[in-house]
C-alpha positions in Angstrom: -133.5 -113.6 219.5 -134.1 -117.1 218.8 -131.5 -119.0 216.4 -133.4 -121.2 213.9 -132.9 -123.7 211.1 -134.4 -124.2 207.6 -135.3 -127.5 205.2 -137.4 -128.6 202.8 -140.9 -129.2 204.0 -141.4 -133.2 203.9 -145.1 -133.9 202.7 -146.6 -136.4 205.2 -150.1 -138.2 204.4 -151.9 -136.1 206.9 -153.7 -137.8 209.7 -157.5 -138.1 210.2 -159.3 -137.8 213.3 -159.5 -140.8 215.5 -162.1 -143.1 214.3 -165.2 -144.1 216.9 -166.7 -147.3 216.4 -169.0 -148.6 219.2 -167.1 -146.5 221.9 -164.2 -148.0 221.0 -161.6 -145.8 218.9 -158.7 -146.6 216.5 -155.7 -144.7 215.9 -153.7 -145.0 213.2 -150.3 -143.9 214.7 -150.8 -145.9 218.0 -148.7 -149.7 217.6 -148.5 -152.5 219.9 -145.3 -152.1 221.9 -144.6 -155.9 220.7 -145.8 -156.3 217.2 -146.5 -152.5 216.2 -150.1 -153.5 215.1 -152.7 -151.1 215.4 -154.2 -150.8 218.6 -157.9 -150.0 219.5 -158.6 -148.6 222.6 -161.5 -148.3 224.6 -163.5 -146.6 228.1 -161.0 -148.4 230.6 -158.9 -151.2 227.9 -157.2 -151.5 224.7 -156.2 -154.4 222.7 -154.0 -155.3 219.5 -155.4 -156.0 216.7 -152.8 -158.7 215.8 -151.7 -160.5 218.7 -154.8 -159.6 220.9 -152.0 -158.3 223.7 -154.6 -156.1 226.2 -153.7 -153.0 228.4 -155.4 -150.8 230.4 -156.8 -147.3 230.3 -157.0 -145.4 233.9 -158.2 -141.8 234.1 -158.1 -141.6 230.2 -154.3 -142.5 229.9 -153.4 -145.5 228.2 -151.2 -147.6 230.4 -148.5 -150.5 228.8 -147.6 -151.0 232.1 -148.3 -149.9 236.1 -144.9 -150.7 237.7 -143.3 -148.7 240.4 -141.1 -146.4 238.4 -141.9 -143.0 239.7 -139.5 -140.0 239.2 -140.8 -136.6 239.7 -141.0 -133.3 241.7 -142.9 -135.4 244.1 -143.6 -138.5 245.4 -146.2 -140.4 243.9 -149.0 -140.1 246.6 -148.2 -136.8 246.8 -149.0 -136.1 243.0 -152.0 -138.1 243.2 -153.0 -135.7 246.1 -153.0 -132.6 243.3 -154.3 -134.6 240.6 -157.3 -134.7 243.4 -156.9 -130.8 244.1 -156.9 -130.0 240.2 -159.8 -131.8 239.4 -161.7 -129.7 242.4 -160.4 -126.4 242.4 -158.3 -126.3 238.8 -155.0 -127.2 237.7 -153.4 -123.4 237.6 -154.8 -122.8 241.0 -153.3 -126.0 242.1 -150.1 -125.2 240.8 -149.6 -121.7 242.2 -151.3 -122.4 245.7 -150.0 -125.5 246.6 -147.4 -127.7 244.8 -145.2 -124.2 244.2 -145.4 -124.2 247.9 -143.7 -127.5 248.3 -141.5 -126.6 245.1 -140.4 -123.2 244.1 -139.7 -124.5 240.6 -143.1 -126.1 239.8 -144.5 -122.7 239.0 -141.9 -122.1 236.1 -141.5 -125.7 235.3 -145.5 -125.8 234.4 -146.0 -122.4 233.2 -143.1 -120.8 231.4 -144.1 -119.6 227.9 -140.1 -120.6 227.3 -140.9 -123.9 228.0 -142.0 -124.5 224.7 -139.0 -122.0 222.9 -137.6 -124.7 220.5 -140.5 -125.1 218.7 -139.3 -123.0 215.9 -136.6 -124.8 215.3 -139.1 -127.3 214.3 -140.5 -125.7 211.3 -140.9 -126.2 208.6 -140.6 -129.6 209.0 -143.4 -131.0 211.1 -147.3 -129.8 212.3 -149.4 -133.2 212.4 -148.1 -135.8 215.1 -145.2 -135.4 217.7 -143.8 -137.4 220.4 -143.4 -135.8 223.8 -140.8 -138.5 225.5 -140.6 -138.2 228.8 -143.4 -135.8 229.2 -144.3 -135.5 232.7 -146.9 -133.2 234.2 -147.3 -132.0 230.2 -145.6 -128.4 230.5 -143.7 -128.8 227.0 -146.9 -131.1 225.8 -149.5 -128.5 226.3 -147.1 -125.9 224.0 -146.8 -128.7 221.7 -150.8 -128.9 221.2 -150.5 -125.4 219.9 -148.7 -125.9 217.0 -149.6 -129.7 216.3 -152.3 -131.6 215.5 -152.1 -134.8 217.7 -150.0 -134.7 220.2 -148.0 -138.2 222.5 -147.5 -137.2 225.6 -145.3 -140.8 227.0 -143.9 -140.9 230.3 -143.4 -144.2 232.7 -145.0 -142.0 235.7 -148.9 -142.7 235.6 -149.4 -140.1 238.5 -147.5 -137.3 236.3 -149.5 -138.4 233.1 -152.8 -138.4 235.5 -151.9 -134.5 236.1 -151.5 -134.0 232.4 -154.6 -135.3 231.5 -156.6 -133.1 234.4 -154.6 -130.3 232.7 -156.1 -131.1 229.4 -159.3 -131.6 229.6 -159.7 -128.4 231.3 -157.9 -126.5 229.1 -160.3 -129.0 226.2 -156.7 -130.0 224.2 -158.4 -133.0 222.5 -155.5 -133.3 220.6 -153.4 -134.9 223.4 -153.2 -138.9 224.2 -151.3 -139.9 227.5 -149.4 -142.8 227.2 -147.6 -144.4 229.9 -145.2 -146.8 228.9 -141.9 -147.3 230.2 -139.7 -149.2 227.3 -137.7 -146.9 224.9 -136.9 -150.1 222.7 -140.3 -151.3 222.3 -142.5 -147.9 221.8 -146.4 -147.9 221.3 -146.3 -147.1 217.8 -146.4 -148.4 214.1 -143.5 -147.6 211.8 -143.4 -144.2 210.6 -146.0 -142.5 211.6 -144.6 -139.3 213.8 -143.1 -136.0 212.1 -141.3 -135.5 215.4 -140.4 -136.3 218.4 -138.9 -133.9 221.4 -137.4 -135.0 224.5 -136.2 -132.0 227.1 -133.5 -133.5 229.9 -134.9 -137.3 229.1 -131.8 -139.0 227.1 -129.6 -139.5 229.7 -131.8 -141.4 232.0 -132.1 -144.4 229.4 -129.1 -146.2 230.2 -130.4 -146.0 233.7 -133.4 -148.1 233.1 -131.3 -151.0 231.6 -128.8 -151.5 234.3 -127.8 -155.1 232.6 -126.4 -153.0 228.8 -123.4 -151.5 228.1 -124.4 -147.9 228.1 -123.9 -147.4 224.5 -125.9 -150.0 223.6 -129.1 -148.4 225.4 -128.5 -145.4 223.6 -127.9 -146.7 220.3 -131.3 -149.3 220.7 -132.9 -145.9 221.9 -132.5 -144.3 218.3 -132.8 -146.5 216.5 -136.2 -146.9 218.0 -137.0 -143.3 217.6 -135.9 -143.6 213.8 -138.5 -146.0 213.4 -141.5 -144.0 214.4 -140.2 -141.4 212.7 -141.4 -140.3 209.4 -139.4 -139.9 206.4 -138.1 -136.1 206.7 -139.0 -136.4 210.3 -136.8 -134.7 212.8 -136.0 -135.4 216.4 -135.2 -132.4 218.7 -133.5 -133.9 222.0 -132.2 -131.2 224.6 -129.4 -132.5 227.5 -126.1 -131.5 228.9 -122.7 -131.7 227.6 -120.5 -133.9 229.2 -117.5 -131.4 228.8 -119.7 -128.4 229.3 -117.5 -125.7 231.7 -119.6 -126.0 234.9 -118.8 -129.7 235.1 -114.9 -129.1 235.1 -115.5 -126.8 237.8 -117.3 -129.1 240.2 -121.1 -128.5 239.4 -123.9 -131.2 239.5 -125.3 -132.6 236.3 -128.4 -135.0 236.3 -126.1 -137.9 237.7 -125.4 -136.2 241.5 -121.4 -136.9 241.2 -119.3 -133.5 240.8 -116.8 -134.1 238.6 -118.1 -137.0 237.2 -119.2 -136.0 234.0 -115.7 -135.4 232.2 -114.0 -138.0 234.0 -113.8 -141.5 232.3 -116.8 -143.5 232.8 -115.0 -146.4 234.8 -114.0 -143.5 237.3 -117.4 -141.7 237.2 -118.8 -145.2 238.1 -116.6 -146.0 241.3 -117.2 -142.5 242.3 -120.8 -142.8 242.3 -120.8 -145.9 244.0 -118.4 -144.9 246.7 -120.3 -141.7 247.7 -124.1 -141.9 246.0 -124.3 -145.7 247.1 -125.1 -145.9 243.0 -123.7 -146.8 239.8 -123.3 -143.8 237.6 -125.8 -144.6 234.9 -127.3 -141.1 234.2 -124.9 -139.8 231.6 -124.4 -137.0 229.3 -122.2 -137.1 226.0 -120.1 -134.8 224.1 -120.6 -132.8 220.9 -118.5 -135.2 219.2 -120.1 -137.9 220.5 -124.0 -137.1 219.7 -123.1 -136.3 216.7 -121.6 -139.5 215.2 -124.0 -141.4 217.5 -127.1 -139.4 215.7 -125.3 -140.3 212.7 -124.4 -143.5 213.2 -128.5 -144.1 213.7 -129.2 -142.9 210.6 -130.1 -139.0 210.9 -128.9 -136.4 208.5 -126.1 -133.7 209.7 -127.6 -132.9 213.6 -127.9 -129.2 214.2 -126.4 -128.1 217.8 -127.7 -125.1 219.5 -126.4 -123.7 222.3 -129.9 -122.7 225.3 -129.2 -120.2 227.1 -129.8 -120.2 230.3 -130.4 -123.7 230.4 -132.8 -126.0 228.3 -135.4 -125.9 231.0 -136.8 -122.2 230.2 -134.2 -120.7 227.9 -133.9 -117.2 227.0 -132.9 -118.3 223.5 -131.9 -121.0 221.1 -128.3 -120.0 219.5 -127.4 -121.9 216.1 -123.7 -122.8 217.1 -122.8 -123.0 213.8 -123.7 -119.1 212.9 -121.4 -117.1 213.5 -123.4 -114.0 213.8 -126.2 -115.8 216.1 -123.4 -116.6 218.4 -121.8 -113.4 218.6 -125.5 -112.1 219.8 -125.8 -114.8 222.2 -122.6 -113.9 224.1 -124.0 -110.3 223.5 -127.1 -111.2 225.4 -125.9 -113.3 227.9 -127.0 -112.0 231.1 -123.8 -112.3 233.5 -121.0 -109.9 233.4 -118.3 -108.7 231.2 -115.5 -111.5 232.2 -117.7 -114.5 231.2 -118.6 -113.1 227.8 -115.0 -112.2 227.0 -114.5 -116.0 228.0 -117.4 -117.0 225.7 -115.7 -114.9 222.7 -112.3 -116.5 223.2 -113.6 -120.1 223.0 -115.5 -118.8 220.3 -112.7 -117.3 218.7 -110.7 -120.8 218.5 -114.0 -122.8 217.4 -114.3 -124.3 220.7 -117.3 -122.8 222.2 -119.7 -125.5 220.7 -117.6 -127.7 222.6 -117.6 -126.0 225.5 -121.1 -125.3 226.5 -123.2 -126.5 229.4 -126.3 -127.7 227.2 -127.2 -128.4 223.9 -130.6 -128.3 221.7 -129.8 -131.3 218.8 -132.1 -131.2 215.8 -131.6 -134.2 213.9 -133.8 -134.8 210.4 -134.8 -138.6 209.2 -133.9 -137.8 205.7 -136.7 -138.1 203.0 -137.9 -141.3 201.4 
């Protein structure tokens, strides 16, 4: 079963292929991360066309910056080391022999088809361009490339982006341009250009990178970014945790490391952190309420919340939270035992289930022009 949503399809100019003049090509989506100018981009450089700001272009991923920034499986010599093994011996080979050896996880993380489950959800609404924020070794990219034309793959990690691009050109995905670029305020692109944009587990690191905001304001700089690329009818599909999800009250570990911390006050969280992480708490998830009047605050239409199960990583299933019937399946389906689906149906029963769960999908639509 997978819960889905319908709108009107939004008719978006559709894009041509990458023009090639002299080797050098022009895109008309990509934008100067300072004056949103088109950008042409070269073998191993790429300038503005406006303000003639230059960057480079390393193993065919266009770089904005090459600062220290790495977060990953693996460290970033280490990924380096398989981006040297995939280009020898193959990238599914390289997977399954030897970074699953060093990480159970990078098997499923790489290769589940359920990686790349929320795409219905997506439809009708977008088929040309999408964003892949926070893309790393291009699990959820590669899916994308099956159902749209041009594909963003945008991380800050070079040395994940450098595995991406190894992945694709084996598997001849033309349709995929690696970007590696670290500021969420600033992003490489001109103004309405992108029928979606997807990030999977990525929101909640923001605030993290801008250690001098208030949290809120990160997040509400970050939108209003995202609406801005976004084309009219566009939809952004984010998936992350819910601050007041069950496990949390219980003790379990969301992105940030601190148990408990999640559905204690922020102030709290943040002495917490520092006391035992050695680290201000930074990494945080929201509530339903909350991404909803943040979503709307940014200008989206109604967000739709669905509830992953098992987790966004590789769900089982997408449940609409606001159908009743979808959820009823869900707890149905879920695969633990009787007690915890009677304790699904009785939150259900009082409408707090949607308030209750550990993650959420958010679908959130640009309205038209």
């Amino acid at each position: 079963m997978t819960a889905s949503t319908a709108a009107s399809h939004v008719d978006v100019p559709k894009p041509g292929a990458p023009e090639v003049h002299g080797g050098v090509t022009s895109d008309d989506a990509l934008g100067c991360p300072a004056c949103h100018a088109r950008i042409e981009i070269g073998a191993s450089s790429a300038r503005c066309t406006n303000c003639a700001a230059s960057f480079d272009v390393h193993d065919g991923v266009l770089c904005t910056h090459r600062e220290n920034v790495f977060m990953g499986e693996f460290n970033a010599s280490r990924m380096m080391d398989f981006v040297r093994l995939a280009r020898e011996k193959g990238w599914r080979r390289t997977v399954r022999e030897s970074m699953a050896a060093e990480n159970r996880a990078t098997e499923t993380i790489l290769m589940s088809p359920q990686r790349g489950s929320f795409m219905p959800l997506l439809m009708p609404h977008a088929t040309r361009r999408v964003l892949d924020v926070g893309a790393g070794m291009g699990a959820v990219s590669m899916q994308l490339s099956g159902m749209f034309e041009q594909v963003y793959s945008l991380d800050q990690a070079f040395e994940r982006l450098a595995f991406l691009q190894v992945i694709a050109d084996e598997e001849r995905r033309g349709g995929i341009r690696t970007l590696c670029h670290r500021d969420v305020f600033r992003l490489p692109f001109q103004s309405g250009v992108l029928d979606a944009v997807v990030m999977i587990g990525v929101f909640e690191y923001f605030p993290a990178s801008y250690p001098g905001m208030a949290i809120e304001q990160v997040q509400e700089r970050a939108l209003a970014e995202l609406y801005r690329v976004l084309a009219p009818g566009g939809v952004l599909f984010m998936a992350t945790k819910n601050r007041f999800g069950w496990p949390y009250w219980l003790g379990a570990k969301d992105n940030s490391g601190v148990r408990f911390g999640p559905p204690l006050p922020r102030a709290l969280a943040d002495l917490m952190s520092r006391a035992l992480l050695r680290r201000p708490f930074r990494v945080v998830t929201d509530s339903h309420r909350s991404y909803d009047a943040m979503l709307r605050r940014a200008g989206f239409g109604q967000p739709k919340f669905y509830w992953p199960i098992v987790g966004y990583q590789a769900p089982k299933c997408w449940v609409d939270l606001d159908d009743e019937r979808a959820v009823r399946q869900g707890i149905a389906d879920y695969p633990t035992g009787t007690a915890k689906r009677s304790f699904f149906s009785a939150l259900a029963a009082v409408g707090a289930l949607k308030h209750a769960v550990p993650n959420f999908g958010i679908l959130a639509r640009k309205p038209p022009a």
